[in-house]
Residue frames relative to the residue before (quaternion, step in Angstrom):
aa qw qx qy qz dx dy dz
X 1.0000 0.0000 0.0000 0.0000 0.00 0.00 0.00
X 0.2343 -0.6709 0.6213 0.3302 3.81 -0.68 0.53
X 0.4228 -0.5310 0.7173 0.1571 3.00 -2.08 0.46
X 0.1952 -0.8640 0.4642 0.0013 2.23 -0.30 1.66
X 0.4599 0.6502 -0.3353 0.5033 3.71 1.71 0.24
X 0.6580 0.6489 -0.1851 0.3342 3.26 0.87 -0.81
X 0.6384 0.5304 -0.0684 0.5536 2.96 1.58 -1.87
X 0.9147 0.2255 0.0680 0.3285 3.73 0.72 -1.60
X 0.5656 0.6087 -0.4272 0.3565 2.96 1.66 0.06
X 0.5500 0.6615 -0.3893 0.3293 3.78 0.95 0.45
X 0.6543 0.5293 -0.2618 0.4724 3.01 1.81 -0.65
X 0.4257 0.6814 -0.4971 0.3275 3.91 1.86 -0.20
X 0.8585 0.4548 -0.2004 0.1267 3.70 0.62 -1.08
X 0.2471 -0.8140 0.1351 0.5080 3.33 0.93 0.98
X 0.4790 0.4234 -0.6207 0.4539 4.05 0.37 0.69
X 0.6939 0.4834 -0.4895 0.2126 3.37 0.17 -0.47
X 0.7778 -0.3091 0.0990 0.5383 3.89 -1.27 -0.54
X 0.3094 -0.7578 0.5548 0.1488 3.43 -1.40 0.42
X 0.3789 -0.6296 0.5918 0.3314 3.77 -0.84 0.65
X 0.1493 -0.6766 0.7143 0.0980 3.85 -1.65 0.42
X 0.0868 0.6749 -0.6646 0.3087 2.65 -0.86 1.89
X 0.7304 -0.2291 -0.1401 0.6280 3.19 -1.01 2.48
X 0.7838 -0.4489 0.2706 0.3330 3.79 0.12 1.36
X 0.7475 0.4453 -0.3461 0.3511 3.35 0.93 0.43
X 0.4662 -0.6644 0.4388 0.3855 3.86 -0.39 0.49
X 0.1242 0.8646 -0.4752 0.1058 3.32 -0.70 0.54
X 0.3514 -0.8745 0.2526 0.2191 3.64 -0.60 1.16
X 0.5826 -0.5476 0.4489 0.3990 3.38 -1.01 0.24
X 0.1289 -0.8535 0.4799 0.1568 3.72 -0.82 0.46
X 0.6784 -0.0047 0.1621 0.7165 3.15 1.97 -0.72
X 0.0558 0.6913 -0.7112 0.1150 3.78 -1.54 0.68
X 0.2716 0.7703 -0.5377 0.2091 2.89 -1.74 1.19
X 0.5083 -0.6052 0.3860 0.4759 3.57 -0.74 1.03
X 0.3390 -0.6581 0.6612 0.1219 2.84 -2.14 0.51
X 0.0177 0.9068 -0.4163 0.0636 3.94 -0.78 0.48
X 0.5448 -0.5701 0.4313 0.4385 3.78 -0.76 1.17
X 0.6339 -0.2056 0.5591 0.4933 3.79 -0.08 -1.30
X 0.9191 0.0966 -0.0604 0.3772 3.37 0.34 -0.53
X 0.7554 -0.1107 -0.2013 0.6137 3.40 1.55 0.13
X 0.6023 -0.6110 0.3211 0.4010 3.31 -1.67 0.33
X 0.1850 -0.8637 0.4579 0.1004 3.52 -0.52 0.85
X 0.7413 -0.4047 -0.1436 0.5158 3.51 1.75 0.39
X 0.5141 -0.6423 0.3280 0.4642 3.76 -0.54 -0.23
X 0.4248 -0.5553 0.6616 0.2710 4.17 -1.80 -0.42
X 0.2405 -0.4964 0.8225 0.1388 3.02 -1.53 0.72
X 0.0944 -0.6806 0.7111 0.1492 3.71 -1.54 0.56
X 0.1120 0.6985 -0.6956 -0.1255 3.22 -1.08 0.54
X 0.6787 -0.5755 0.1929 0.4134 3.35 -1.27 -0.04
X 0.6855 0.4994 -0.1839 0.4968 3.54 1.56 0.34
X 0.7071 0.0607 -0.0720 0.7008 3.14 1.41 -0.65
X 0.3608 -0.6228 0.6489 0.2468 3.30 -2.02 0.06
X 0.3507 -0.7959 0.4761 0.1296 3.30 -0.49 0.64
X 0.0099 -0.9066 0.4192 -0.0478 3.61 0.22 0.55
X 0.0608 0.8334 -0.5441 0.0761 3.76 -0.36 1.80
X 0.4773 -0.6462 0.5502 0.2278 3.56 -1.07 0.82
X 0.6655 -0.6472 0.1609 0.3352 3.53 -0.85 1.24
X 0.4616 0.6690 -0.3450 0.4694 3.37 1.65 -0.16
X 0.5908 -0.4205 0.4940 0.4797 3.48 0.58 -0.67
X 0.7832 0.3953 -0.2393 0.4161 3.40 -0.01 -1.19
X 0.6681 -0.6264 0.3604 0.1774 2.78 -1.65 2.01
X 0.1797 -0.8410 0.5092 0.0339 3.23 -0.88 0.58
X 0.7318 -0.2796 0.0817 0.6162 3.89 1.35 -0.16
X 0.3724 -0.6785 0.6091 0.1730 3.46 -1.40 0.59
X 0.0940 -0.8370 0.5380 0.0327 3.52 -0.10 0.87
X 0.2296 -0.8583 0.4460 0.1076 4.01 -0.60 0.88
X 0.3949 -0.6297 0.5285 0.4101 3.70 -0.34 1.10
X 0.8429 0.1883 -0.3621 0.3507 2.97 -1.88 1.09
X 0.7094 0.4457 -0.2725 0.4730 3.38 0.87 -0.58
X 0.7652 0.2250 0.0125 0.6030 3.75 0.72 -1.13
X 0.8556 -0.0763 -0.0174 0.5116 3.72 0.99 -0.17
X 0.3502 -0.5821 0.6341 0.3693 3.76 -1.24 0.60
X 0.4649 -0.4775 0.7110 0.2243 3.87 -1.42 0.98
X 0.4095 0.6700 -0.4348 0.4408 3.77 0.19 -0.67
X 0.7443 0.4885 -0.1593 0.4266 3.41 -0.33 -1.89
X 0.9046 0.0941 0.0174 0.4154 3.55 0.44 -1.55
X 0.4217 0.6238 -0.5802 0.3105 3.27 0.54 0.11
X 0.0491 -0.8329 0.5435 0.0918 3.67 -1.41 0.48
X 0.5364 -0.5156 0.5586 0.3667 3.76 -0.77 0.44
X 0.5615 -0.6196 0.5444 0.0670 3.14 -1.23 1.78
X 0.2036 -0.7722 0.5772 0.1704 3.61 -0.33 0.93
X 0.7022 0.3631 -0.3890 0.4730 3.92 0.76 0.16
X 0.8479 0.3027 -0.3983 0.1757 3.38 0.59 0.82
């Protein structure tokens, strides 16, 4: 299982690391594992524009665009480390 804490909790603070996406730095707001009901089948990157979506390998699996593919609304959560 990745840890996913390990890997991403540096990118939550906005000094901290930043993802680059279409040439632009950009923060993480939130991450977590995704799942049918019955297992985990992979995890999200949130930023504030896009979700980032990876399959449990690692390997990317779709860019998803607020408003277009999802309300941020719905999924955004409160950081539990701050």
């Amino acid at each position: 299982m990745i840890d996913l804490d390990a890997r991403y909790h540096s990118y939550l603070s906005p000094e901290g690391k930043k993802l680059n996406i279409d040439g632009e730095p950009t923060q993480v707001i939130a991450y977590g594992y995704l799942d049918n009901g019955k297992h985990i089948t992979g995890y999200y990157l949130q930023t504030p524009e896009h979700r980032l979506i990876y399959k449990l390998n690692e390997q990317f699996d779709r860019l998803e665009r607020k408003g277009i593919d999802y309300d941020i609304e719905q999924t955004v959560y409160e950081d539990p480390y701050t």
